[in-house]
C-alpha positions in Angstrom: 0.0 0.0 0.0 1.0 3.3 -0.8 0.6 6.6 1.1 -1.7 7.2 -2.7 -3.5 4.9 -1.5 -5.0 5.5 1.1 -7.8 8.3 1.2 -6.9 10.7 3.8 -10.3 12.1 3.3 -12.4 9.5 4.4 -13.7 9.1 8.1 -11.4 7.9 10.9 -12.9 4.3 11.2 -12.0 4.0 7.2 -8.3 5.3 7.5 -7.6 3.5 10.6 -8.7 0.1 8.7 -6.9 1.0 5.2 -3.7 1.6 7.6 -4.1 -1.6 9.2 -4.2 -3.3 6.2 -0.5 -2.4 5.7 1.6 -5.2 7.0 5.5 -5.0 8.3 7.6 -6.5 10.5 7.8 -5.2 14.1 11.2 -3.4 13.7 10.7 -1.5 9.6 7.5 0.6 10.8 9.0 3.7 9.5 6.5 3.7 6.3 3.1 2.7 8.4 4.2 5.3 10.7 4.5 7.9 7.9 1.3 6.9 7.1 -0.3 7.3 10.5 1.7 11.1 10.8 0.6 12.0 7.2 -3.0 10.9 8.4 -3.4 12.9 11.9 -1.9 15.5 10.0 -5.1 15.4 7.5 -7.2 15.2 10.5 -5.7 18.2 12.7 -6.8 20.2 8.9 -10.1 19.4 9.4 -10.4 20.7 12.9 -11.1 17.1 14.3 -8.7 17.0 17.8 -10.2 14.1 19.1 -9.1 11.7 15.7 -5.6 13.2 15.2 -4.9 12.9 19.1 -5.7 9.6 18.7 -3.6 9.2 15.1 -0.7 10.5 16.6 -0.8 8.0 19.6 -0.9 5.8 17.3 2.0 7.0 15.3 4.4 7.5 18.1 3.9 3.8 19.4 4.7 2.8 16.0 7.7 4.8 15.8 9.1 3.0 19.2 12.3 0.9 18.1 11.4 -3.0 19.5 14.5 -4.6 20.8 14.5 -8.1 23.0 17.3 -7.2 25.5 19.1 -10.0 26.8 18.0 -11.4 30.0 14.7 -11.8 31.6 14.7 -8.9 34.3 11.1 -7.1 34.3 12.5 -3.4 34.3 14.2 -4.6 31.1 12.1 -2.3 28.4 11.5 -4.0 25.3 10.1 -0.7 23.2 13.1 2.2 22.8 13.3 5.5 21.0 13.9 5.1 17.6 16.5 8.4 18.1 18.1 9.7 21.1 20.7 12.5 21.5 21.9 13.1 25.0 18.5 12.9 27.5 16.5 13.9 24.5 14.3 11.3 23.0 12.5 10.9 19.5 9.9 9.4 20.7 10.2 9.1 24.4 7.6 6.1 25.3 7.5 7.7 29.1 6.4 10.6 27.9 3.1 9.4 25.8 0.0 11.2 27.7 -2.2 8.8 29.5 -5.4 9.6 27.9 -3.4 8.6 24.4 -2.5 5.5 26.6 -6.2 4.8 27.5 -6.9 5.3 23.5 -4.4 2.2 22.7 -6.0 0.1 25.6 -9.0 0.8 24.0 -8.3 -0.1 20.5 -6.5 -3.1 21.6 -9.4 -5.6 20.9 -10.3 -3.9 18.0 -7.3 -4.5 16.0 -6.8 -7.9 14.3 -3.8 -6.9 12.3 -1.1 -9.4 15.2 1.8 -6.9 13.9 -0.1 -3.8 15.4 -1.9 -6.0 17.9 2.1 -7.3 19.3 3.0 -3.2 19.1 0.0 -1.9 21.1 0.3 -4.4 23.7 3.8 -4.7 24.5 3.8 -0.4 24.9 0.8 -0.6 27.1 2.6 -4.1 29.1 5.5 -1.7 29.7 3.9 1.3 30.4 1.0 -0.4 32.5 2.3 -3.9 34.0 -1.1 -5.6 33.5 -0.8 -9.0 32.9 -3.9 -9.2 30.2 -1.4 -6.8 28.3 1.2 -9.3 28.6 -1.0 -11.8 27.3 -2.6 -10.5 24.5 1.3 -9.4 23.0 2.4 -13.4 23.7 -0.7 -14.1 21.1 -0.1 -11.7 18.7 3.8 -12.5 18.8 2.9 -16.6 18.5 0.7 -15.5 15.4 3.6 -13.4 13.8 6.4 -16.5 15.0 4.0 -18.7 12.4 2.9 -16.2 9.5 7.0 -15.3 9.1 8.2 -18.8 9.9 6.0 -20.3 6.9 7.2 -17.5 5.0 10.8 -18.0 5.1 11.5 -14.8 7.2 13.4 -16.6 10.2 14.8 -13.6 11.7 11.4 -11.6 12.3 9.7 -14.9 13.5 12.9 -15.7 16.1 12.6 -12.0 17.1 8.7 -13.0 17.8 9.8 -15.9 19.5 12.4 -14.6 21.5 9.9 -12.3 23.1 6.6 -14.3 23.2 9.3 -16.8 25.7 10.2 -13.7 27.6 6.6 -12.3 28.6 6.0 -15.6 29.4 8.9 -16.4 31.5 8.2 -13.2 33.1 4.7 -13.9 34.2 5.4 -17.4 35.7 2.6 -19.4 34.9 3.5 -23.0 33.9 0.7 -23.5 31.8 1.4 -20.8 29.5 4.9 -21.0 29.3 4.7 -24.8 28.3 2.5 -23.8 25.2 4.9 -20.4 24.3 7.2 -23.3 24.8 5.8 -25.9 22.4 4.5 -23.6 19.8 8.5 -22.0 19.3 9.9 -25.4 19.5 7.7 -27.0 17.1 8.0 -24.1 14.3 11.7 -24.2 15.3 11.7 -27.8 14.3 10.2 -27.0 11.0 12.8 -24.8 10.0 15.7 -27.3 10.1 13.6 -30.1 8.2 13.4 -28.0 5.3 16.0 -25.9 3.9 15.6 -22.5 6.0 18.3 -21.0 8.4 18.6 -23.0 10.8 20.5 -20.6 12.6 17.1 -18.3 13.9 16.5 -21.4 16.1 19.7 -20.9 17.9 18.4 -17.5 19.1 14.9 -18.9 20.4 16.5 -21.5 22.3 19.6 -19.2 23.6 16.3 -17.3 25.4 14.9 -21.0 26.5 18.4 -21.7 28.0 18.6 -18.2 29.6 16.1 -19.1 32.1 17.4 -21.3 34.6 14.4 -22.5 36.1 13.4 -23.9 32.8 14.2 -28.1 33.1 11.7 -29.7 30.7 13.8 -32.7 29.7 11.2 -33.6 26.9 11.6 -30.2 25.3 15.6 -29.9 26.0 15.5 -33.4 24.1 14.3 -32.0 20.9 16.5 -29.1 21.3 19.2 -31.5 21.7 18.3 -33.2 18.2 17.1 -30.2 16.4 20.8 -28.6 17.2 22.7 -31.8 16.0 20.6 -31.8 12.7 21.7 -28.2 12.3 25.2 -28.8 13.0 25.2 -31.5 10.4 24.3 -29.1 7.7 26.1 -26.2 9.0 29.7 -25.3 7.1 30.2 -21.7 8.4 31.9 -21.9 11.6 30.9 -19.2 13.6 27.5 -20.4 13.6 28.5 -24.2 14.2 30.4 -22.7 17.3 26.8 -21.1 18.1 25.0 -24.6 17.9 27.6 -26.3 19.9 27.8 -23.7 22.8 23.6 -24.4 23.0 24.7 -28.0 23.0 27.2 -27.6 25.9 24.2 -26.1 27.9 21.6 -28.7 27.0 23.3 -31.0 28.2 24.8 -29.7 31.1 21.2 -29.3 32.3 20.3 -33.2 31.1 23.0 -33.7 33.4 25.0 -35.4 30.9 28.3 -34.1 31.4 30.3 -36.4 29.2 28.4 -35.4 26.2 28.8 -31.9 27.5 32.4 -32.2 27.6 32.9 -33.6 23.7 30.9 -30.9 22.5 32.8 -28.6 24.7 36.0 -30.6 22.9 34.3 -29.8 19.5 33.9 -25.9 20.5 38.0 -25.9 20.8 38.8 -27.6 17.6 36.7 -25.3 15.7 38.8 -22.5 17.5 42.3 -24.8 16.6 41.4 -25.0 12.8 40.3 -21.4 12.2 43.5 -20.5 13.9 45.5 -22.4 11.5 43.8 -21.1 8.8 44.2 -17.5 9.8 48.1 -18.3 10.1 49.0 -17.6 6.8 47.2 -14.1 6.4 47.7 -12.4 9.7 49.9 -14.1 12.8 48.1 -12.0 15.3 44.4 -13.2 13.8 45.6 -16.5 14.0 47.3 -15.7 18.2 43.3 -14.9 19.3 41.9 -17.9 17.3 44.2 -20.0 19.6 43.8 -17.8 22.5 40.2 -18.7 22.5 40.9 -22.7 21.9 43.1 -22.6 24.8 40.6 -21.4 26.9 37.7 -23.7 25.3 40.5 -26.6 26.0 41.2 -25.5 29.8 37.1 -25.5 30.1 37.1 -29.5 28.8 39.4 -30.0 30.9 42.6 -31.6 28.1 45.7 -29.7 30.0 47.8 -31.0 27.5 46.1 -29.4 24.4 46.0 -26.4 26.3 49.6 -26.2 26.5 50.0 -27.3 23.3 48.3 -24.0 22.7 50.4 -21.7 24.2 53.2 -22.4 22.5 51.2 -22.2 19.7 50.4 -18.1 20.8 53.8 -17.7 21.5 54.9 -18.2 18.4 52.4 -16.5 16.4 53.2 -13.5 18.5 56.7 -13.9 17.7 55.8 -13.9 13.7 53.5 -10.9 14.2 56.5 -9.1 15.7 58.3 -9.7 12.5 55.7 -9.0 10.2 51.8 -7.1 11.2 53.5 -5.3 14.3 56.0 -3.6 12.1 53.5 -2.1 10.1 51.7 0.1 12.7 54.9 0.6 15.2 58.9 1.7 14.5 61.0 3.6 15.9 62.1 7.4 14.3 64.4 9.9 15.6 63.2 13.2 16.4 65.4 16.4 16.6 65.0 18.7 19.3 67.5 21.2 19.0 65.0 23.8 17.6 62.6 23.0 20.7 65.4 23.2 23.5 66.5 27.0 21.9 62.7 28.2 22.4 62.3 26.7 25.7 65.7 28.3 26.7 64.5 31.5 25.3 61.5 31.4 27.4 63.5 30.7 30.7 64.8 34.5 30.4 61.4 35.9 30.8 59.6 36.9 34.2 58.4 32.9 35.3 54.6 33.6 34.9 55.2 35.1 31.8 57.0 32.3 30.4 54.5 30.1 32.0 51.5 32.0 29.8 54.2 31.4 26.4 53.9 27.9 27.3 50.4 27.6 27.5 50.0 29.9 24.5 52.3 27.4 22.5 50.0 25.0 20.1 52.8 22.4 20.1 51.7 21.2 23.5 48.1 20.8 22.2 47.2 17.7 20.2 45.1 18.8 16.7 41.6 17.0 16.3 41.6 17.7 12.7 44.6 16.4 12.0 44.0 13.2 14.0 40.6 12.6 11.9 43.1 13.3 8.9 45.1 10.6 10.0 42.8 8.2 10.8 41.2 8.9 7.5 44.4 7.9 5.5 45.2 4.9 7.9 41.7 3.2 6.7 42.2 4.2 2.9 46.1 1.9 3.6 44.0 -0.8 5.3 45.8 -0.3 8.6 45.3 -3.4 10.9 45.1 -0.7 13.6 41.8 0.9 12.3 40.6 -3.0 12.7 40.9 -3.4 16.4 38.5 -2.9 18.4 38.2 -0.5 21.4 37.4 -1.4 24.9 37.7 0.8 27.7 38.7 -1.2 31.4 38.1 -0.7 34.6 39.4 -2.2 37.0 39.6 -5.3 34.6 37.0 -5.2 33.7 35.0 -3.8 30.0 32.6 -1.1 30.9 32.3 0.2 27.0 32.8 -0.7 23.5 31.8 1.0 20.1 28.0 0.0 19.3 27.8 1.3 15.5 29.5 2.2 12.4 29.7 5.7 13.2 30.8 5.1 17.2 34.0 2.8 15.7 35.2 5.9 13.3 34.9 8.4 16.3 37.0 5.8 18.4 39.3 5.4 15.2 40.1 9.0 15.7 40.8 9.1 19.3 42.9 6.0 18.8 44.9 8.5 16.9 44.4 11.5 18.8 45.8 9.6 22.1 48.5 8.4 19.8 49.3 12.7 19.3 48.4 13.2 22.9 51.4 11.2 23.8 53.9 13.0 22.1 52.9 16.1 22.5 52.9 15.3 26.3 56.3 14.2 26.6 57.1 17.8 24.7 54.9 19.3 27.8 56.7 17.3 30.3 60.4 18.3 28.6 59.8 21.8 28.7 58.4 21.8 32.5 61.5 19.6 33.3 63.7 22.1 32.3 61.2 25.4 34.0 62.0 23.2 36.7 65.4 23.0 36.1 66.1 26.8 35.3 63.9 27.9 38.6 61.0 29.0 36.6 58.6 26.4 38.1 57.5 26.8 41.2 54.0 27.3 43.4 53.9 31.0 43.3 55.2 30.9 39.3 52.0 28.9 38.9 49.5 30.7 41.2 50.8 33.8 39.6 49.9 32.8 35.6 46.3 32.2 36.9 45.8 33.8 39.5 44.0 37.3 37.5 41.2 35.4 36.4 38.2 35.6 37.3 37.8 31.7 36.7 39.3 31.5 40.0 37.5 32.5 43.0 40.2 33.5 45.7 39.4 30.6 47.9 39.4 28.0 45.0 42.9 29.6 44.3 44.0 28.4 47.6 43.2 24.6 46.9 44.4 24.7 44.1 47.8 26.3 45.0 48.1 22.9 47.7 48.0 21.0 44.4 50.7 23.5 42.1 52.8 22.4 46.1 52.5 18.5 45.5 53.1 18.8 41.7 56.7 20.9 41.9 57.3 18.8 45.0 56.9 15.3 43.0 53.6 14.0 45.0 51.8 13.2 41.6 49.4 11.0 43.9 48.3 13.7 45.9 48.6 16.3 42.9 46.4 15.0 40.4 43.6 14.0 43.6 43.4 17.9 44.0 44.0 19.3 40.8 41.3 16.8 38.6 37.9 17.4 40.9 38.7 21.0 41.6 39.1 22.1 37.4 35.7 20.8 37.0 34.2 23.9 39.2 36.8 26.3 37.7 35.3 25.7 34.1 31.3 25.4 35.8 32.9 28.7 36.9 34.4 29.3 33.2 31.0 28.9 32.2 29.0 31.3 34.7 31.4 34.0 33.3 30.8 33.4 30.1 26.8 34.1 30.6 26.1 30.0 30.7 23.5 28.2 33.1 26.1 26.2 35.7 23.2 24.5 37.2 20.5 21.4 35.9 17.3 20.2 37.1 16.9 16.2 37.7 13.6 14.1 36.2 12.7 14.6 40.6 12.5 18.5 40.7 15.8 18.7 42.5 18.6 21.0 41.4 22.0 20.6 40.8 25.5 22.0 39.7 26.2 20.6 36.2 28.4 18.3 35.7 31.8 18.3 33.7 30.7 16.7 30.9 27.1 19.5 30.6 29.8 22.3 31.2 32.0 20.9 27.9 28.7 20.7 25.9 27.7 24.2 26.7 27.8 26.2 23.2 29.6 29.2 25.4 32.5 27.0 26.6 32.8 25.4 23.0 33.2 28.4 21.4 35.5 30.8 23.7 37.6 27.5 24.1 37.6 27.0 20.0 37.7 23.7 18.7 41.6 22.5 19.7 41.8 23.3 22.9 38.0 22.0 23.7 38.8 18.7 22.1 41.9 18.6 24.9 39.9 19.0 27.4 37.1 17.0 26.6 39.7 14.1 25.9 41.7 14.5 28.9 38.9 15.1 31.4 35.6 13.3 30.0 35.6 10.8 27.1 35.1 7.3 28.0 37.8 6.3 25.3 39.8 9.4 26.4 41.7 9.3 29.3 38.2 10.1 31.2 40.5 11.4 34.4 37.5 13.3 36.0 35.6 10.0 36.1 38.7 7.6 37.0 39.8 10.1 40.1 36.3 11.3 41.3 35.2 7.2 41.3 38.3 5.9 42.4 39.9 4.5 39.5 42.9 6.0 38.7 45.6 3.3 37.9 49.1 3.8 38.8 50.4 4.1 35.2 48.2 7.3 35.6 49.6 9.0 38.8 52.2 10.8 36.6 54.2 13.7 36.1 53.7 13.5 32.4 49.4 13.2 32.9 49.6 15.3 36.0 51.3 18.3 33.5 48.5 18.0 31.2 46.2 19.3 33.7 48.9 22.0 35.3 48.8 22.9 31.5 44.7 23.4 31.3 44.8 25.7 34.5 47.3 28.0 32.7 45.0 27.6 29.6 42.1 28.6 31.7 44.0 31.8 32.9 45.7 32.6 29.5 42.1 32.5 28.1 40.3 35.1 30.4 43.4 37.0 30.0 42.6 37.2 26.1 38.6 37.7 26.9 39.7 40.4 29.2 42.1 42.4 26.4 38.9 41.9 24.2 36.4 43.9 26.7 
């Protein structure tokens, strides 16, 4: 159906039943959605409130992004914004008025479409918690799971699946989860008799399997078999290492352990022969691939192959050094002698002074745009670097990762913007060392370059003079646990000068003081800072892929490799940078 179609000028009973004749799959609504927009639209023309109020309810339900999240907890939300920048949301399902809410209650028997009958009652189970909600979208889902399973679409129908088994789970009645249960498992079985993707099975019985109070032997029996008759048919590994992982499970939860073991065995000779395969392309590919069949041979418990596997990742380490390592890494020498004279040069001014040179100097600063220039010609060469992906730790643990094509070019670019960072640090730290070295440096030199700035109140001043003390003194521990929190109120303060709100209000009413990374997005601080020196900042202080010190010192963090004098300079260099830059705004008024 096209939006020609359909004749906007008819009554709203008509429109709503040439709309619902439209069909789609729960997650590519953006063309009925245009359709229900371009029809409340027609309605608000003819002065009808009442129809396009309800139209647009509609529409924005429609317009809701479904996504099964992974585990079963009940606060998990199943229906998302289908855009979101910052706290803004497009649309924001929380904030749907409740009289449009009673309109999709009321319109929930009415619909016979399962599609919009799925989308209304999932919204109104997670907006309302009634369990006839809950009910009503395991129907329509089970209806969808067989209409796209008979028609070859596996993915929509195992999306279907996947949550028709979670409401069901969720509401805890036996009865209902043994026929979500059967229905899934019997279209599952279907799909591996015939010549479909078997694969979309996996993913219905990964949500089976996620619920540990699930121990239907009957039903992990035909799992069992459905998943070895896939795995017959099955050449591409990754998703034969997918069907025997669901093996592993099913079994360990028949309590068949041997069997659980060999399949576990099977897991790590995949791993083995994708390794060896990847040896004679790219050593440190083929390192990983054995990293993860030593730790799927450790897990069945064969020490020896696990050793055997080691020395395996030795020496492909030892080839990468010699061959992929080279390519991203070698050494170059750099002449200073120019640097040295201009440093020296400084050293005869009046110490604040030459402090304020140094801050002025852009050499110190890392350049964003030529980091995305960079990164730009690395992916055009093919550079292995640009293939690696980026993890951020914490305390050993992963607490981020790129999401989306757009999120792994951003990270590409810090990659090489830390890359810069580091050089033009050890420049910082070479020309403090020698300040330090010619006298220039020292607590009152510092409090002096700042201290005419209004950024700094006269009793912030005084903190942050006890951390310019521990800094020239060599107590980076103490230094950076002063300097970090406190030049997160000097820009909120940065930010009050420059006409800028310092202060939010919660989703609860209450106030409070923004916080560093607000105070970076403010359009005020952006553009007084201009774009090298914000970028510095921001990467320093705030980005999760930076080196986030705001969040690693205010939470605790902070590894050793960070307590010193080089990252402790960057920020001595961004109070000097703060006081340089009212000093300009001030020869400006």
């Amino acid at each position: 159906m096209s939006d020609t179609e359909v004749d906007f000028t008819s009554s709203h009973e008509d429109i709503l039943r040439q709309l619902e004749d439209y069909p789609s799959p729960l997650n590519l609504n953006h063309r009925r959605a245009d359709l229900w927009r371009k029809a409340a639209f027609a309605f608000a023309e003819r002065g009808d409130p009442e129809s396009t109020r309800r139209l647009w309810a509609e529409y924005l339900v429609i317009s809701l992004h479904a996504r099964e999240p992974h585990g079963h907890d009940e606060g998990d939300r199943y229906l998302h914004p289908m855009m979101q920048f910052g706290s803004s949301k497009c649309p924001d399902p929380d904030s749907i008025p409740d009289v449009m809410v009673d309109h999709l209650e009321s319109r929930l028997d009415e619909i016979a479409n399962p599609y919009l009958k799925a989308r209304y009652a999932d919204f109104l189970w997670q907006r309302k918690r009634r369990h006839e909600h809950a009910r009503a979208a395991i129907e329509a889902h089970l209806a969808i799971v067989q209409t796209e399973g008979q028609g070859g679409n596996h993915r929509e129908a195992a999306g279907s699946a996947r949550r028709a088994l979670s409401l069901a789970f969720t509401l805890r009645d036996g009865t209902l989860i043994g026929v979500v249960v059967e229905a899934v498992t019997s279209i599952s079985e279907s799909w591996v008799k015939g010549d479909s993707e078997a694969f979309s099975a996996t993913q219905i019985i990964e949500r089976i399997l996620g619920n540990r109070r699930f121990k239907e032997v009957p039903i992990l029996r035909r799992w069992a078999n459905l998943l070895k008759k896939g795995l017959q048919r099955e050449n591409d590994r990754y998703v034969r290492k997918e069907f025997l992982t669901q093996l592993v499970e099913l079994y360990r939860r028949l309590g068949r352990l041997e069997d659980a073991r060999r399949y576990r065995i099977q897991i790590a000779e995949e791993w083995e022969s994708e390794a060896r395969e990847r040896e004679g392309d790219s050593a440190l590919a083929a390192a990983s691939f054995y990293q993860d069949a030593l730790k799927a041979y450790v897990e069945a418990s064969l020490p020896d192959k696990a050793e055997e596997m080691k020395l395996k990742i030795r020496a492909s380490y030892r080839r990468a050094e010699e061959t992929e390592f080279k390519t991203i890494s070698h050494e170059f020498p750099v002449d200073l002698t120019g640097f040295d004279s201009q440093i020296a040069s400084w050293l005869t001014l009046e110490p604040a002074d030459a402090l304020r040179h140094l801050a002025a100097c852009p050499d110190f600063i890392p350049d964003w745009d030529a980091a995305q220039r960079q990164t730009a010609e690395l992916q055009e060469q093919g550079s292995i670097s640009q293939l690696m992906p980026w993890v951020t730790v914490d305390d050993g643990r992963p607490v981020s990762g790129t999401l989306s094509e757009a999120e792994r070019q951003l990270q590409n670019v810090r990659r090489t913007y830390s890359w810069y960072l580091g050089f033009t640090g050890a420049l910082l730290s070479r020309a403090l060392a020698s300040f330090r070295k010619g006298g220039t440096l020292s607590t009152e030199s510092l409090v002096c370059a700042i201290e005419g700035s209004p950024v700094f109140s006269k009793d912030k001043l005084e903190i942050i003079r006890r951390g310019f003390e521990r800094y020239v003194d060599g107590d980076y521990v103490s230094a950076i646990h002063v300097l970090v929190p406190h030049v997160e109120d000097c820009l909120r303060r940065f930010l009050g000068t420059l006409g800028g709100g310092t202060t939010s209000v919660l989703p609860s009413g209450k106030m409070r003081e923004k916080p560093l990374d607000q105070v970076l997005e403010a359009e005020e601080v952006k553009r007084v800072l201009g774009s090298r020196v914000w970028h510095y900042f921001e990467h320093v202080l705030a980005a999760e892929t930076g080196l986030n010190l705001r969040n690693d010192v205010a939470h605790g963090l902070v590894r050793s490799e960070e307590l010193s004098e080089v990252v402790v300079s960057l920020v001595v260099q961004m109070y000097l940078l703060l006081g340089l830059l009212r000093a300009r705004e001030g020869a400006q008024e």
